[in-house]
C-alpha positions in Angstrom: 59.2 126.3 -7.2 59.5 125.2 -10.9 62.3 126.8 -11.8 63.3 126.1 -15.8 66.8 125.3 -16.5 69.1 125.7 -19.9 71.0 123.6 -21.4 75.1 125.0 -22.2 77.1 124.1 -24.9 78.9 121.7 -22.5 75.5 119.3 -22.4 75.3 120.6 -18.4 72.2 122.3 -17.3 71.7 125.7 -15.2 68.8 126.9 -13.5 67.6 130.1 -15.3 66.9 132.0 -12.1 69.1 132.0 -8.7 70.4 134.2 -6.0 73.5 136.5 -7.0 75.4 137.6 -3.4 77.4 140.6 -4.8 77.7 143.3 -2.3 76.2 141.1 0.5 77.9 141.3 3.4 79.2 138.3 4.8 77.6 138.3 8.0 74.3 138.6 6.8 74.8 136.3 3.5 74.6 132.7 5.3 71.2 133.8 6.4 69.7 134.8 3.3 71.4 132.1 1.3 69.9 129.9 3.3 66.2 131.4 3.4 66.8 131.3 -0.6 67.7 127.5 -0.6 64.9 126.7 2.0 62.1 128.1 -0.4 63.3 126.7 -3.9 66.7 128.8 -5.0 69.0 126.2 -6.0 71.7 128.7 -8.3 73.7 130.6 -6.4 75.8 133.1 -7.8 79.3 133.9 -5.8 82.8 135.3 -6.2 85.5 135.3 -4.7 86.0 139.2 -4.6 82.7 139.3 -2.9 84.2 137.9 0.1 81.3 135.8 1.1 82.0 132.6 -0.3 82.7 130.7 2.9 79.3 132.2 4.3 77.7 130.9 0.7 79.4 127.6 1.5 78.7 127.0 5.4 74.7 127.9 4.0 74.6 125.1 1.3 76.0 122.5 4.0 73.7 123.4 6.7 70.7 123.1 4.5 70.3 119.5 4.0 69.8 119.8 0.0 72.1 117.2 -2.3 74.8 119.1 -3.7 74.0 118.1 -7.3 70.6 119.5 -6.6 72.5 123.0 -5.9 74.3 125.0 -8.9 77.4 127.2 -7.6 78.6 129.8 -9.6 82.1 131.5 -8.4 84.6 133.8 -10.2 88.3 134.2 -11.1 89.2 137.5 -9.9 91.4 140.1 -12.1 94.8 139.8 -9.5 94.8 136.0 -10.4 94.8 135.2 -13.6 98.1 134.2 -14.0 97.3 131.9 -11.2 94.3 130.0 -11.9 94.6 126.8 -9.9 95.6 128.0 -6.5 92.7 130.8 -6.8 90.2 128.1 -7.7 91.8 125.9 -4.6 91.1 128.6 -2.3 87.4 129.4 -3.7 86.8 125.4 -3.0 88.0 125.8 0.7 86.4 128.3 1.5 83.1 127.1 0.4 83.5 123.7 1.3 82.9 121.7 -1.9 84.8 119.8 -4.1 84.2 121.4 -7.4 82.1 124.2 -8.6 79.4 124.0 -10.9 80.4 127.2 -13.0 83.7 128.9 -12.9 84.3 132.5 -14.5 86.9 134.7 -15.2 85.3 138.0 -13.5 86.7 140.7 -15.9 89.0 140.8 -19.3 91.1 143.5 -17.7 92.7 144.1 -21.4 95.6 146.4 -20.0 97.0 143.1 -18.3 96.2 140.9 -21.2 96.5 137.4 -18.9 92.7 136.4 -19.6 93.8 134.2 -22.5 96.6 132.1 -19.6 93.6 132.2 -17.4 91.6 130.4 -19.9 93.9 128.1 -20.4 94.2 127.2 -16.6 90.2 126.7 -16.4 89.8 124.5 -19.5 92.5 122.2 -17.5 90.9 123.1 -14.1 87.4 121.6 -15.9 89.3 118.8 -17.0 90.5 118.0 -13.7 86.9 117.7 -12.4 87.2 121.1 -10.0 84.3 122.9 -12.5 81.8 121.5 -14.1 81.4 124.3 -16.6 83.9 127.3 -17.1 82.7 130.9 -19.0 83.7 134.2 -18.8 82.0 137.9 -17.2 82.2 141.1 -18.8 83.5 139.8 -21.9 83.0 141.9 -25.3 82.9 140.1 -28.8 86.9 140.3 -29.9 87.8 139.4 -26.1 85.6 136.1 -27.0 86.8 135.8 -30.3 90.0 136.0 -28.8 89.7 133.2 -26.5 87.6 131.1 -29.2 90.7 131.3 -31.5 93.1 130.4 -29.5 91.4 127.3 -27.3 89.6 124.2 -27.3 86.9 125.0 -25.5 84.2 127.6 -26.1 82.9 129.5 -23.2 79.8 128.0 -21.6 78.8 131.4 -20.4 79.3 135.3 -20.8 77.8 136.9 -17.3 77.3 140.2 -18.5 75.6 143.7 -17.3 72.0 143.4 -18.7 68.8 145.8 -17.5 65.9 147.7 -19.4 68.3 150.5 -19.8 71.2 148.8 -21.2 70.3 146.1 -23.1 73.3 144.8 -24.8 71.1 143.5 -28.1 74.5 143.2 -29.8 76.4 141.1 -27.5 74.0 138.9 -26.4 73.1 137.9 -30.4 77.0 137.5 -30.5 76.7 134.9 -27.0 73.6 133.5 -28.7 75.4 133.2 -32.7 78.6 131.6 -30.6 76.9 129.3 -28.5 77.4 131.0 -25.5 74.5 131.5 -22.7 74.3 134.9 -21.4 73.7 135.6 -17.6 72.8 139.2 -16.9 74.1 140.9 -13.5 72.6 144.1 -12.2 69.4 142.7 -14.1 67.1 145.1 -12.5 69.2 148.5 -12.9 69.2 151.9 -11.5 66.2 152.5 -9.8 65.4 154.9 -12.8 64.6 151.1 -14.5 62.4 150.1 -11.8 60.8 153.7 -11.8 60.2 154.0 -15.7 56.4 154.7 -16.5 56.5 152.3 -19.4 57.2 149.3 -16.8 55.3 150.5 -14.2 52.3 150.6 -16.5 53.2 147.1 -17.9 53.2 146.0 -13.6 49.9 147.9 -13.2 48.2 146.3 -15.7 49.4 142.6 -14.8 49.3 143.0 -11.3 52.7 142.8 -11.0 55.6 144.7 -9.4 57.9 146.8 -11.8 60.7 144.1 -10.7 59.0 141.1 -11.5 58.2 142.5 -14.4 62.3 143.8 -15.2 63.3 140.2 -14.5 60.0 138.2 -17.0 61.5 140.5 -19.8 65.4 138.7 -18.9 63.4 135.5 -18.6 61.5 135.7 -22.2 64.6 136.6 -23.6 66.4 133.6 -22.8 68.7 135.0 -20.3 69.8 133.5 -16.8 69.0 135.9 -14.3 70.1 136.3 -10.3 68.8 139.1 -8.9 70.3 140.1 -5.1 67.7 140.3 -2.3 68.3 140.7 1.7 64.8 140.5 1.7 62.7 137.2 2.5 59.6 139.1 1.1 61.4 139.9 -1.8 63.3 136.8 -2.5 59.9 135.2 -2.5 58.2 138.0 -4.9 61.3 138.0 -7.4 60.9 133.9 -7.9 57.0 134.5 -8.5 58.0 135.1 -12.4 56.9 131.6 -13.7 53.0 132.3 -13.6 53.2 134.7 -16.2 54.3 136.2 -19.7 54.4 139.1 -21.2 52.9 140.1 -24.4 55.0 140.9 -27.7 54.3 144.8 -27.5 55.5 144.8 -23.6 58.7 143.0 -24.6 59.2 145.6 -27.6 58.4 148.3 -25.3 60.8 147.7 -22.6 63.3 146.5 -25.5 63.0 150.7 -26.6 64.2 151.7 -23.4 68.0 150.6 -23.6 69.8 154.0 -23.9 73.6 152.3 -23.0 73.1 153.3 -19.2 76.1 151.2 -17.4 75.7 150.5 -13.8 78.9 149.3 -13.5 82.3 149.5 -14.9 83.1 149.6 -19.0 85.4 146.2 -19.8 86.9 147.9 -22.2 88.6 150.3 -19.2 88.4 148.3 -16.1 91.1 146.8 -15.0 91.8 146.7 -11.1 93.6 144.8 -9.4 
């Protein structure tokens, strides 16, 4: 699988497309992990709210691949950001590794106001050779600003929601402008994203399914992308995006569909614990 990888503002390099695990549960996540890895995956994309990262970890031993050849993403959750080190330690454990390739802090939860502490503890945490990389998730432009102010080092990364309906134009030229690689979660939507006619008729034309489609669109647009599979058919069918591009009018056309549709939570209002 020729995967391409970027190049981050740190001078380390990330494959463009992976596995993300959110909402897999952990009995079932070794086993697709480990189907990903054995036909070409080599990001993975964890955290340790998802409560799978000792299965994500116990699948990347088993399967007989050099670890530098493997790029492991976890998170920071919200509850410890005013304790950095110990969450990273436990992270490690539980997957088995030494260091991570990419470290995030999963959320700004601004009502707490500890993300700026917590970026603090990762830019030593990198130092001390536990992360390769550290970034941020669900950051908006002053919560970067923020941290770019007030540190030495720039995030490496912003993993962010991204899908034909919600486009994020705005932040992503801010990532881009800063130096800042975006990663899109949720990359393929609401199924009203992989229903749209504009995209199926973009898939019929290309012989191509609406999804492969969604994720050429994150692709051409310089994003890094980790769509979530249980599915060895469709873990195969969502890497099959390297064969192909689409047109300037497709991209414009699916670029008109963003109408600000969140799958997930607003940063600006989530803050659990």
């Amino acid at each position: 699988m020729n995967i391409p990888s970027i190049t981050l503002n740190d001078g380390n390099r990330i494959p463009q497309f992976g596995l993300g695990v959110f909402l897999m549960p952990a009995e079932e996540t070794k086993e697709h992990v480990a189907y990903a890895l054995a036909n070409g995956y080599r990001h993975i994309d964890t955290a340790a709210i998802y409560g799978n990262e000792r299965e994500v970890g116990a699948a990347i031993a088993e399967s007989g691949i050099a670890r530098d050849e493997i790029f492991v993403t976890t998170k920071l959750w919200n509850s410890r950001q005013t304790d950095a080190p110990a969450a990273l330690a436990e992270s490690l454990e539980k997957l088995g590794l030494d260091h991570v390739d990419l470290y995030l802090i999963h959320w700004p939860t601004p009502d707490f106001d500890n993300y700026l502490q917590a970026w603090h503890d990762l830019e030593q945490l990198r130092s001390d050779g536990l992360t390769r990389s550290i970034g941020v998730s669900n950051f908006h432009q002053q919560h970067l600003r923020r941290v770019i102010e007030n540190s030495e080092v720039v995030p490496a990364v912003n993993q962010i929601e991204v899908h034909p309906s919600l486009g994020q134009f705005d932040l992503v030229d801010a990532n881009t402008e800063l130096g800042i690689a975006t990663e899109a979660w949720s990359p393929l939507g609401r199924r009203a994203d992989l229903d749209d006619q504009v995209i199926a008729g973009i898939a019929h034309r290309l012989e191509r399914t609406p999804a492969q489609v969604i994720l050429r669109w994150h692709i051409q647009r310089g994003l890094i992308v980790f769509p979530k599979s249980s599915s060895p058919e469709r873990l195969r069918e969502n890497a099959d995006i390297f064969d192909f591009e689409l047109t300037a009018d497709d991209m414009r056309a699916i670029d008109a569909l963003d109408a600000g549709n969140r799958v997930g939570p607003d940063p600006e209002t989530f803050n659990r614990r």
